[in-house]
C-alpha positions in Angstrom: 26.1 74.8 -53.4 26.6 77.6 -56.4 24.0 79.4 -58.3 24.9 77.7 -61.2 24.2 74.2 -59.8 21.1 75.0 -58.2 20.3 76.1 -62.0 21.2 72.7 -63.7 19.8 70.6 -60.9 16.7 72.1 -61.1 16.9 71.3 -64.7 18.1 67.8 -64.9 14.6 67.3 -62.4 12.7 69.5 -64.9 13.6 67.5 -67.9 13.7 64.0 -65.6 9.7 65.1 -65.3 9.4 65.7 -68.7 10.9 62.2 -69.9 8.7 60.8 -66.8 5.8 62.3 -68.9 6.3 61.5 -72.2 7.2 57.7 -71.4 3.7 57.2 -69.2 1.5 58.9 -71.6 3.1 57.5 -74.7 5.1 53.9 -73.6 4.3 52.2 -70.5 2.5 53.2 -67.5 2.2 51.2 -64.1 -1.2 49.9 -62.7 -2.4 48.4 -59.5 -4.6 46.2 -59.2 -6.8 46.9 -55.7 -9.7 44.2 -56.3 -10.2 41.0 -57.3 -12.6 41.6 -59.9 -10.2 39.9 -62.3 -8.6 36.8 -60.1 -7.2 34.4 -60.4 -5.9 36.3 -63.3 -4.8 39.6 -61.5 -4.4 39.8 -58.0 -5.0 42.1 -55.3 -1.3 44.0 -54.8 -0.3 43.0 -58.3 1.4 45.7 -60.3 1.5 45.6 -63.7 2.6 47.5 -67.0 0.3 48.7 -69.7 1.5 49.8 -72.6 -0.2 52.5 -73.9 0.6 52.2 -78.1 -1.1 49.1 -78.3 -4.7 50.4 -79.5 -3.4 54.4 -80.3 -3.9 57.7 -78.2 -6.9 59.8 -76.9 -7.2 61.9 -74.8 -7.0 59.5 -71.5 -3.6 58.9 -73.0 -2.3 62.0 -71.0 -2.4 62.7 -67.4 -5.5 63.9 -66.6 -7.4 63.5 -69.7 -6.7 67.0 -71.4 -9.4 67.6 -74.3 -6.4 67.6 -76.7 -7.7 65.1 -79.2 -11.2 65.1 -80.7 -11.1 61.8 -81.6 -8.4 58.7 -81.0 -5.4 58.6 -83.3 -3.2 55.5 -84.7 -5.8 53.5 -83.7 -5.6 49.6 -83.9 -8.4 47.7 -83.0 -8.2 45.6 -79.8 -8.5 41.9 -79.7 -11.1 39.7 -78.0 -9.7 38.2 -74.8 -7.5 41.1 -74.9 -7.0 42.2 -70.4 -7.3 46.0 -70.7 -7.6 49.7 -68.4 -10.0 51.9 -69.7 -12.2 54.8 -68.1 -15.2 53.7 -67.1 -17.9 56.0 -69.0 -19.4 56.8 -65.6 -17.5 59.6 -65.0 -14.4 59.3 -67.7 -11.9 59.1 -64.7 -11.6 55.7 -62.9 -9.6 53.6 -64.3 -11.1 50.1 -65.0 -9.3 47.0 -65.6 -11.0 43.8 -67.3 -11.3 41.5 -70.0 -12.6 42.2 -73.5 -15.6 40.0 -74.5 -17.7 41.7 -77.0 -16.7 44.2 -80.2 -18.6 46.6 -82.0 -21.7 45.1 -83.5 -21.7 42.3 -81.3 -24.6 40.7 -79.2 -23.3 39.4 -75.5 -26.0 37.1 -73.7 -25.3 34.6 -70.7 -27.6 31.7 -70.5 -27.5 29.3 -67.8 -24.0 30.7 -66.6 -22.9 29.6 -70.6 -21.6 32.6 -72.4 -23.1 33.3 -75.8 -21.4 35.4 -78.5 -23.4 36.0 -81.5 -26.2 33.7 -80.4 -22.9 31.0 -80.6 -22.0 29.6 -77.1 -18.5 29.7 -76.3 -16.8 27.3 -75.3 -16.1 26.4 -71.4 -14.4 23.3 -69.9 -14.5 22.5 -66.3 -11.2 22.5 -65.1 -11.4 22.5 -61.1 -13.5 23.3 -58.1 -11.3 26.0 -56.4 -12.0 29.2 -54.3 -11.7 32.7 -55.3 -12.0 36.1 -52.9 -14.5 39.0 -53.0 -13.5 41.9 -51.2 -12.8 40.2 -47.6 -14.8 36.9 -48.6 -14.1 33.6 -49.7 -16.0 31.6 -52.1 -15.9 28.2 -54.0 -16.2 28.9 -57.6 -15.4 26.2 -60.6 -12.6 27.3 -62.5 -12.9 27.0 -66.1 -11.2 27.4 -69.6 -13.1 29.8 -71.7 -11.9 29.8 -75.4 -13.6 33.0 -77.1 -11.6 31.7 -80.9 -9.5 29.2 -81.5 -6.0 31.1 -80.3 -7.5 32.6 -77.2 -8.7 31.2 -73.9 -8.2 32.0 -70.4 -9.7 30.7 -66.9 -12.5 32.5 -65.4 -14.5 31.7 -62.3 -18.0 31.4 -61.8 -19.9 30.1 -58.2 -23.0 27.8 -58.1 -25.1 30.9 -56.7 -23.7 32.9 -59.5 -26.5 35.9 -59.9 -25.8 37.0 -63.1 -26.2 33.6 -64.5 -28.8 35.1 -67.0 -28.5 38.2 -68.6 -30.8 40.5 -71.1 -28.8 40.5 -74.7 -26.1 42.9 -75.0 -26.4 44.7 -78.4 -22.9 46.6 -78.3 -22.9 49.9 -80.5 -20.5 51.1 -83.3 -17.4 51.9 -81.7 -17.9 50.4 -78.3 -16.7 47.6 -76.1 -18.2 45.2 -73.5 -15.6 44.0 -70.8 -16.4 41.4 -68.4 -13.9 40.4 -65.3 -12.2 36.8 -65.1 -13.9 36.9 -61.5 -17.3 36.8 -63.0 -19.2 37.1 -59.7 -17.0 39.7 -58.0 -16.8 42.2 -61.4 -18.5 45.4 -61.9 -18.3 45.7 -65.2 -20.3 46.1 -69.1 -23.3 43.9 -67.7 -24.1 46.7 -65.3 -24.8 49.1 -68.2 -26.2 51.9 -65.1 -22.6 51.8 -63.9 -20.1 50.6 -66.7 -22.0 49.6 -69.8 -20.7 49.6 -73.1 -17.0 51.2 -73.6 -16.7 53.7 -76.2 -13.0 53.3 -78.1 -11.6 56.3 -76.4 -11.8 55.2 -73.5 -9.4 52.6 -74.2 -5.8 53.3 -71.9 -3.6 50.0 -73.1 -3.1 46.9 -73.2 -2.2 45.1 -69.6 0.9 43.3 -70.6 3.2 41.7 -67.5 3.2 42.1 -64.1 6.5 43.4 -62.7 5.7 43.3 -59.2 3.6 41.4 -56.5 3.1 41.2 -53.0 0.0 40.0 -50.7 -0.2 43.2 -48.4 -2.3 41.3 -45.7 0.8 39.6 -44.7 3.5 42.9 -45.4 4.9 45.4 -47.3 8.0 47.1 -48.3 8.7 48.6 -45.0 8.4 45.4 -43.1 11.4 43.3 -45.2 11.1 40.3 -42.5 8.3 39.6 -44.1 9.1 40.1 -47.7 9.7 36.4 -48.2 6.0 35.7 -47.3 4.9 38.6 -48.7 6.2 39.1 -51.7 5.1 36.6 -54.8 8.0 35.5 -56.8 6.0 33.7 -59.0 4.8 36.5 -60.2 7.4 38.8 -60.7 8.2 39.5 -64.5 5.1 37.2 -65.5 3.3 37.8 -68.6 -0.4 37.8 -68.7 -2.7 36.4 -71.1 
């Protein structure tokens, strides 16, 4: 190999890098899910994009959270019921993924496992006993239809030993979020205000839009392709989320 194409393959991988760059911090950028704080929802192995225009740019827009922006730019406010990655405020690093429940200026109570938004109880129709997992565990939850307005509902999970069945009210702050997981007893999230609390806006990473890949790595992985067709969830492939 020449000089000269040492030269320009060292600079198609330099500007390859720079386009990788520019497209994660400003596009889309790929998330897996490792928990099952949001199932049935997300699953353990899914892998999903998030587009990162949805709600503007801070400065956990860029790799490694550069202190590049004082404040967040082209912001859009998020929707409730919105499924979205943000740093958790515990150390402005670890990336979180969960549903949004409460806006700024709202109060977030639950009462007798009954969510309450505003002092008004949303509503929640039993669709299903069914089982969920936590960690290595597996429980029987009800499965239910949550509607949080009249265009937006989605099914979250709740056990009949659930411990966070009542809560203290959640007054959320100017400019802050409270996120709760569709796996309501398997979720850190803003009910533990010691450990994730209330979200400020830029903390916000995107918006969790489809999931482009899926595959249960109890039974394999990509190295093992004889088991791929167990493995892998086709059903989930290219599925959007909501």
């Amino acid at each position: 190999m020449t000089k000269k194409e040492i030269i320009d393959n060292i600079k198609t991988i330099f500007v390859a890098l720079i386009l990788a760059v520019i497209i994660r911090s400003f596009l889309l950028q790929p998330f897996f899910i490792p928990s099952s704080s949001m199932e049935k929802t997300l699953l353990v192995g899914d892998r999903l994009f998030v587009t990162k225009f949805s709600y503007g740019y801070s400065r956990h827009s860029l790799p490694f959270s550069p202190k590049i922006f004082l404040d967040r730019i082209f912001f859009t406010s998020p929707e409730r019921g919105d499924i979205i990655v943000f740093k958790t405020p515990a150390d402005n690093r670890t990336d979180y993924i969960k549903r949004l429940i409460g806006l700024p200026g709202d109060t977030v109570q639950l009462i007798d496992g009954n969510l309450f938004i505003n002092q008004k109880k949303i509503n929640k129709k039993f669709i299903k006993t069914t089982f969920v997992y936590c960690g290595d565990q597996k429980f029987s939850v009800g499965e239910f239809k949550e509607s949080v307005s009249s265009n937006v509902s989605y099914n979250v999970f709740y056990s009949t030993k659930n411990s966070m069945k009542n809560t203290d009210l959640y007054k959320i702050p100017n400019d802050h979020y409270f996120f709760m997981g569709d796996n309501r007893d398997c979720s850190k999230d803003s009910r533990f205000l010691s450990s994730v609390g209330y979200v400020h806006k830029d903390n916000l990473v995107g918006k969790a839009q489809f999931l482009f890949f899926s595959n249960d790595s109890e039974i394999g992985n990509l190295f093992t392709p004889w088991f791929w067709h167990k493995s892998i969830r086709f059903k989930r492939i290219f599925k959007k989320l909501n």
